[in-house]
C-alpha positions as CSV (number, residue, x, y, z in Angstrom):
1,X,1.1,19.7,11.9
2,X,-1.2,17.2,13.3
3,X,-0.1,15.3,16.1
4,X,-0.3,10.9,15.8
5,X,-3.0,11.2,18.6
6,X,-4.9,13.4,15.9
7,X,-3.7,11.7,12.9
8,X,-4.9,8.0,14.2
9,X,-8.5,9.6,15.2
10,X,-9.2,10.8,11.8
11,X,-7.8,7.9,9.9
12,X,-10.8,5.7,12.5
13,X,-13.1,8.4,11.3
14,X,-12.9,8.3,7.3
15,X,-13.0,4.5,8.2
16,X,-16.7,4.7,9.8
17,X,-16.8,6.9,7.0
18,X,-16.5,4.4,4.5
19,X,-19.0,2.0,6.4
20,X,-21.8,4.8,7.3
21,X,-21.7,5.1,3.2
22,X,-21.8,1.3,2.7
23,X,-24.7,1.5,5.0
24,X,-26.6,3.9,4.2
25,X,-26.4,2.7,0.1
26,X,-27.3,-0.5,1.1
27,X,-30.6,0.8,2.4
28,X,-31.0,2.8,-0.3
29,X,-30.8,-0.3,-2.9
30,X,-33.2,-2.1,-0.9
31,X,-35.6,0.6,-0.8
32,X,-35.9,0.8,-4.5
33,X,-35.8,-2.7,-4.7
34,X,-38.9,-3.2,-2.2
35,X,-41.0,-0.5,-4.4
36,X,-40.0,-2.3,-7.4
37,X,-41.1,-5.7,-6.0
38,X,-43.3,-5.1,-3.1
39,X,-44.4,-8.4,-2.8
40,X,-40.3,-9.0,-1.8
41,X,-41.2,-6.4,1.3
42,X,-43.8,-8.9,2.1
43,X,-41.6,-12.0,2.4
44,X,-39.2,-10.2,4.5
45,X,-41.6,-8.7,6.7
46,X,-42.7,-12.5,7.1
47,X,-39.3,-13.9,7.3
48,X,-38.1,-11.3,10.5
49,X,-41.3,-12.0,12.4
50,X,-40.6,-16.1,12.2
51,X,-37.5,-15.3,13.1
52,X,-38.3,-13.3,16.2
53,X,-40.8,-15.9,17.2
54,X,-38.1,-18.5,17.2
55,X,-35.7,-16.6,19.2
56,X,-38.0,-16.1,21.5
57,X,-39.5,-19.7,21.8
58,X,-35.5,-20.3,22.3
59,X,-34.9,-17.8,25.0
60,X,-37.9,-19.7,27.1
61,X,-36.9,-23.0,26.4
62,X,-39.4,-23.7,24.6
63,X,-38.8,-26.5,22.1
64,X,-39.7,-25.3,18.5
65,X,-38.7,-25.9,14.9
66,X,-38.5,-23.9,11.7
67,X,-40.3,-25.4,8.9
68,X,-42.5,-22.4,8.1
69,X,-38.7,-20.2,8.0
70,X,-37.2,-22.2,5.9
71,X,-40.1,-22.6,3.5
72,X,-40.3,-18.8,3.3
73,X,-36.4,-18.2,2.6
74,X,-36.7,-20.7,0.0
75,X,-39.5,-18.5,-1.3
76,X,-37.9,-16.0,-1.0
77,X,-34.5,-17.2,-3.4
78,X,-37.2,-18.3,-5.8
79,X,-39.2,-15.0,-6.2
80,X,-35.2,-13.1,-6.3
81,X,-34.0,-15.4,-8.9
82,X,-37.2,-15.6,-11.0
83,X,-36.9,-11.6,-11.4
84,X,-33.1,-11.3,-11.5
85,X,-32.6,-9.7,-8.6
86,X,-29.4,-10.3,-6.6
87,X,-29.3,-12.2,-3.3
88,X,-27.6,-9.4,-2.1
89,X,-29.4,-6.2,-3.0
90,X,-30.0,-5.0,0.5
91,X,-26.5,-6.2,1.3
92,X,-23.6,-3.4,2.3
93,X,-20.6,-3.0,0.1
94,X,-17.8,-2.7,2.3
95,X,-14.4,-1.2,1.2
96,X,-12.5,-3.5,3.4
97,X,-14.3,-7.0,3.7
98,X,-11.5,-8.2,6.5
99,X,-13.2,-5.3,9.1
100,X,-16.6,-4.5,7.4
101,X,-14.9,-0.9,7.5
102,X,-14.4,-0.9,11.3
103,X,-10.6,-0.8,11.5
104,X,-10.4,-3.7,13.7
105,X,-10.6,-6.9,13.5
106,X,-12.5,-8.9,15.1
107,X,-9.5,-10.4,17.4
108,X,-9.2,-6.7,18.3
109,X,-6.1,-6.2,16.3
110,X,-5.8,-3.1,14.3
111,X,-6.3,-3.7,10.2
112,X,-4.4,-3.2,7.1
113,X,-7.1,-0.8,5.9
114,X,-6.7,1.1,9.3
115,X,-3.0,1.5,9.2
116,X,-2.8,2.3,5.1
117,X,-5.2,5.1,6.4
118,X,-2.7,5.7,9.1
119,X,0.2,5.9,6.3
120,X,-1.8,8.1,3.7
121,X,-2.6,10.6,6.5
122,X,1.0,10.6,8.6
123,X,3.2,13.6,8.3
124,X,6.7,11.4,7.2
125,X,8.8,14.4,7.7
126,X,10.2,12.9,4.2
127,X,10.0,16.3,2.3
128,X,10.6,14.0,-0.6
129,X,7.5,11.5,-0.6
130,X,5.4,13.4,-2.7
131,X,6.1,12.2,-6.6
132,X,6.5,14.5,-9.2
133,X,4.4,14.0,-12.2
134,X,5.9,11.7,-14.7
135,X,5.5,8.4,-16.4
136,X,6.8,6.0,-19.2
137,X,4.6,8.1,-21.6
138,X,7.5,11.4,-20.9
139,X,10.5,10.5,-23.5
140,X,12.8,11.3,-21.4
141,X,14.7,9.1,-23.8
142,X,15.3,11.9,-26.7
143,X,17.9,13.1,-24.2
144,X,20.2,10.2,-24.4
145,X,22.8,10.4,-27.5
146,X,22.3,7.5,-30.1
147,X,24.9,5.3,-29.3
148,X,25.3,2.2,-26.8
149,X,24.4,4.3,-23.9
150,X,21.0,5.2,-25.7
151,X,20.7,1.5,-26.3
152,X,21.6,0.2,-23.0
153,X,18.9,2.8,-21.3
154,X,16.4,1.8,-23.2
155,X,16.8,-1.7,-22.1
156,X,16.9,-0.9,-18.7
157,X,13.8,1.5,-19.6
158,X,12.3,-2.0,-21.0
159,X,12.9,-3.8,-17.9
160,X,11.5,-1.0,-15.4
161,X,8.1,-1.4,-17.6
162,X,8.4,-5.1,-17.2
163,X,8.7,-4.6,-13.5
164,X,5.3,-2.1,-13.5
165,X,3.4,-4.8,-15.7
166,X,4.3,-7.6,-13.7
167,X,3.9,-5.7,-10.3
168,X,0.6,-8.0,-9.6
169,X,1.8,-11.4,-10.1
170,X,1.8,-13.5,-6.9
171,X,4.3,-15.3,-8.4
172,X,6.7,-12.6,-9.3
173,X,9.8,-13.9,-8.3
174,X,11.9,-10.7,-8.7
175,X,10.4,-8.0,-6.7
176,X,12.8,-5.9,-5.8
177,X,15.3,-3.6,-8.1
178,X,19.0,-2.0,-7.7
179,X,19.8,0.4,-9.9
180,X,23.3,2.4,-10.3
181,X,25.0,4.8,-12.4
182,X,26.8,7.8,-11.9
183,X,25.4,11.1,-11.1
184,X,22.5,12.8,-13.6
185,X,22.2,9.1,-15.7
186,X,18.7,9.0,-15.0
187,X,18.3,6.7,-11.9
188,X,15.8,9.0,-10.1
189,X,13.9,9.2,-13.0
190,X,13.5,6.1,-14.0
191,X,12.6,4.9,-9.8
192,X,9.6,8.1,-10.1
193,X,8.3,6.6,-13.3
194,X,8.1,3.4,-12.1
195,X,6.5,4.6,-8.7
196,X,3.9,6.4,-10.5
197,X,2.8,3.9,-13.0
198,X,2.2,1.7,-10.0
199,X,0.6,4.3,-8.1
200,X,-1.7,4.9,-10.7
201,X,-2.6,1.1,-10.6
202,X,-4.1,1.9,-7.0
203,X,-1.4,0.9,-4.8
204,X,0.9,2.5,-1.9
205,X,4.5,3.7,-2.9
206,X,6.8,5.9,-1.1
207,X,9.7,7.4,-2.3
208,X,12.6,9.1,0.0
209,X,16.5,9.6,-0.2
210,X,18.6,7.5,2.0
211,X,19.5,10.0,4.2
212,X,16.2,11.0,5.3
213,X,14.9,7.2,5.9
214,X,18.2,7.2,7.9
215,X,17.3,10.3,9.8
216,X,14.1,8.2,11.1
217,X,15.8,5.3,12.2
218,X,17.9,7.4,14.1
219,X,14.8,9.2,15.5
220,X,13.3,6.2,16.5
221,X,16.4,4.4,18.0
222,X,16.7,7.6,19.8
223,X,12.6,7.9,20.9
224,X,12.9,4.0,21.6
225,X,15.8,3.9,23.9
226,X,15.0,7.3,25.6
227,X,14.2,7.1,29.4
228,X,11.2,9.2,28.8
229,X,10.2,9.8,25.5
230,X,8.4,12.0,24.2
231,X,5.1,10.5,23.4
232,X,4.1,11.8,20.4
233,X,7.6,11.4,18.6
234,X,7.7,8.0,19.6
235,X,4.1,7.4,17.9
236,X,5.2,9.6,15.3
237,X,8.5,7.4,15.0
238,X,6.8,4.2,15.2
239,X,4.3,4.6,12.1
240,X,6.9,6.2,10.2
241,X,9.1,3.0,10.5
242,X,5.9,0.6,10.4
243,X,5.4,2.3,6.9
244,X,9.1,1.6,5.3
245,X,8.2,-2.2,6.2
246,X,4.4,-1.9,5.2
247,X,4.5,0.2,2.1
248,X,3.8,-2.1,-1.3
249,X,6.2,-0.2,-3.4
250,X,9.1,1.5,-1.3
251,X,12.2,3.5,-3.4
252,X,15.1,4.1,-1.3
253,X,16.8,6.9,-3.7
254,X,20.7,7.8,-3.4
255,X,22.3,4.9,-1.5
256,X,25.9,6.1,0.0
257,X,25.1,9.8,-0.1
258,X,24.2,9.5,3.6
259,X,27.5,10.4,5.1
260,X,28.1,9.3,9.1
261,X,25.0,7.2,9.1
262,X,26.6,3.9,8.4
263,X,26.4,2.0,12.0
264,X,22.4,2.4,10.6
265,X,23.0,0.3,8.2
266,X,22.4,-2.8,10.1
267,X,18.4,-1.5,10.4
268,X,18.7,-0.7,7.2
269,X,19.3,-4.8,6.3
270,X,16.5,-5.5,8.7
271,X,14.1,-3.5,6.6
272,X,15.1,-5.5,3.6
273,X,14.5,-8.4,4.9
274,X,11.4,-7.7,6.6
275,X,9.9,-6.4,3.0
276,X,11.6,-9.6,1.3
277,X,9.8,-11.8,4.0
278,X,6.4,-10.0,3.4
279,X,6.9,-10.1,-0.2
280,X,7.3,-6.4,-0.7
281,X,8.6,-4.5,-3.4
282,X,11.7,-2.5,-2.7
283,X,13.6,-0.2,-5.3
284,X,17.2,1.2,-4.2
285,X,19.3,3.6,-6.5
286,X,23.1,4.5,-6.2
287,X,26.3,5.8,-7.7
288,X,27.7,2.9,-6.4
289,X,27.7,-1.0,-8.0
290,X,27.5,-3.4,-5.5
291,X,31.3,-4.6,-5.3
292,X,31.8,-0.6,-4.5
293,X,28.9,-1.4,-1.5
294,X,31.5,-3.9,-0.2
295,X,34.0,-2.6,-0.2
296,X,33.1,0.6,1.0
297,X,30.4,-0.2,3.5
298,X,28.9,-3.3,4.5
299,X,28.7,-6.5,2.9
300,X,26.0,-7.7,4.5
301,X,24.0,-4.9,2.7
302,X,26.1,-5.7,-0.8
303,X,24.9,-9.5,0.3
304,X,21.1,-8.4,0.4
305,X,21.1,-6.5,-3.0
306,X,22.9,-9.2,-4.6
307,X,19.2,-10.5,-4.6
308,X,17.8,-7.4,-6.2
309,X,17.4,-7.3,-10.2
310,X,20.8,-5.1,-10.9
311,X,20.9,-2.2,-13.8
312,X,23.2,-0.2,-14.6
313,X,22.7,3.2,-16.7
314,X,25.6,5.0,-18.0
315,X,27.3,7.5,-20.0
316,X,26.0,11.7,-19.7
317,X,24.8,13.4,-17.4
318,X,21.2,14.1,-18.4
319,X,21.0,17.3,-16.4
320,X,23.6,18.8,-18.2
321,X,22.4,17.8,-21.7
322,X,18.9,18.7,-20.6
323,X,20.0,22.0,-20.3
324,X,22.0,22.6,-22.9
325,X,18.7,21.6,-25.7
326,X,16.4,23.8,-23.4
């Protein structure tokens, strides 16, 4: 396994990546473009040397104006337009416009295109984050008897799909989803179909059970607090946490199954809020409702998914009726 050292000098490297290919198909455009139009070549060729004698005339203190450079850049616009050729043809294409695929901003702070690298290339030690295949398209459906349980899945079915078509709406109000049920209803399924579908629309998701995003905050309390930590488990610690609150589509699966971790569940509240206050998407599942979360728990956290979109799916166990049509 790649340490974070490792991990944060490869993510820099596919970066430059990006930007080397930018660069290098931005010369190749203007290439073609110049034997196309070779009178263009000319007019650049004309344009740098006017600019190089005004620089210099400025570096001496010369005093000096720019009539002949302006007159050829507005030749210049005329000859591109009057051939349909784009003001930017010998202009880069960078992945990330915020960094011009440098990874850092030009403040010196780290960007978002840097640190999704970092996420996509982090071990999580979430055994769990990789989605199996699956998507509305599966009828997973079929399974349910036809009664009101069928019915009521497929309306929570309806409104997962509502969620994934409405995922790109600045203005989605309801971003976040709780969904409970008793053991085998389908919760899991229903959170992976989701998560791919908006996966497949090219954004981040991670999926994990409770007791492994709990296992982290406790690894990162621990690295945090420690004396001496180790260094690379604190890094390690750090960009696993930074992605929970980063992620665009996070599913906390199997809330209440993570048995002695409770005291956690105050970090746990600070990660939903921090997503809620970045506008973040966050999907939780449990056998429990929320008035069980209350009374058993915390109510604090029964306080926070009070503000989640609740569904409830009931009746079989679709494992067991799974197998028994296989």
């Amino acid at each position: 396994m790649r340490t974070m050292t490792e991990v944060r000098a490869e993510a820099l490297k596919q970066i430059h990546m990006r930007r080397t290919a930018a660069n290098v198909g931005a010369l190749k455009r203007r290439d073609a473009t110049y034997k196309a139009y070779p009178e263009l070549k000319v007019l650049d060729d004309q344009i740098t040397t006017a600019m190089f004698a005004a620089f210099g005339r400025a570096v001496r203190g010369e005093e000096y104006t720019t009539p002949g450079l302006e007159r050829l850049k507005r030749d210049k616009l005329i000859y591109l337009h009057t051939r349909g050729i784009s003001e930017d043809f010998a202009t880069p294409f960078f992945t990330c416009r915020k960094c011009r695929d440098e990874g850092v901003l030009e403040n010196g702070k780290e960007c978002a295109c840097y640190i999704k690298m970092i996420h996509r290339l982090t071990p999580t030690g979430w055994e769990d984050h990789i989605l199996p295949e699956g998507g509305f398209r599966d009828n997973l459906l079929s399974v349910y008897p036809e009664n009101d349980v069928k019915d009521k899945a497929k309306a929570v079915y309806g409104a997962g799909w509502n969620f994934v078509t409405n995922f790109d709406r600045a203005d989605q109000a309801d971003r976040s989803i709780y969904i409970h049920g008793p053991q085998g209803s389908g919760k899991s399924h229903l959170t992976i179909t989701i998560l791919n579908e908006i996966k497949s629309r090219g954004h981040s998701v991670l999926y994990a059970q409770i007791s492994h995003i709990m296992a982290a905050m406790v690894e990162h309390a621990s690295q945090t607090a420690a004396f001496r930590p180790d260094s690379e488990r604190l890094l390690a610690a750090q960009y696993r946490m930074r992605h929970l609150t980063e992620v665009e589509l996070l599913a906390i699966d199997d809330l209440g199954a993570e048995a002695g971790l409770q005291k956690f569940y105050g970090d746990l509240i600070s990660l939903i809020d921090q997503r809620a206050a970045q506008k973040l998407s966050t999907i939780i599942t449990s056998n429990l409702n929320l008035n069980d979360i209350a009374t058993h728990y915390d109510k604090r956290l029964a306080s926070r998914l009070g503000g989640f979109l609740a569904y409830n799916l009931t009746g079989i166990d679709l494992r067991i009726s799974m197998r028994s049509q296989a």
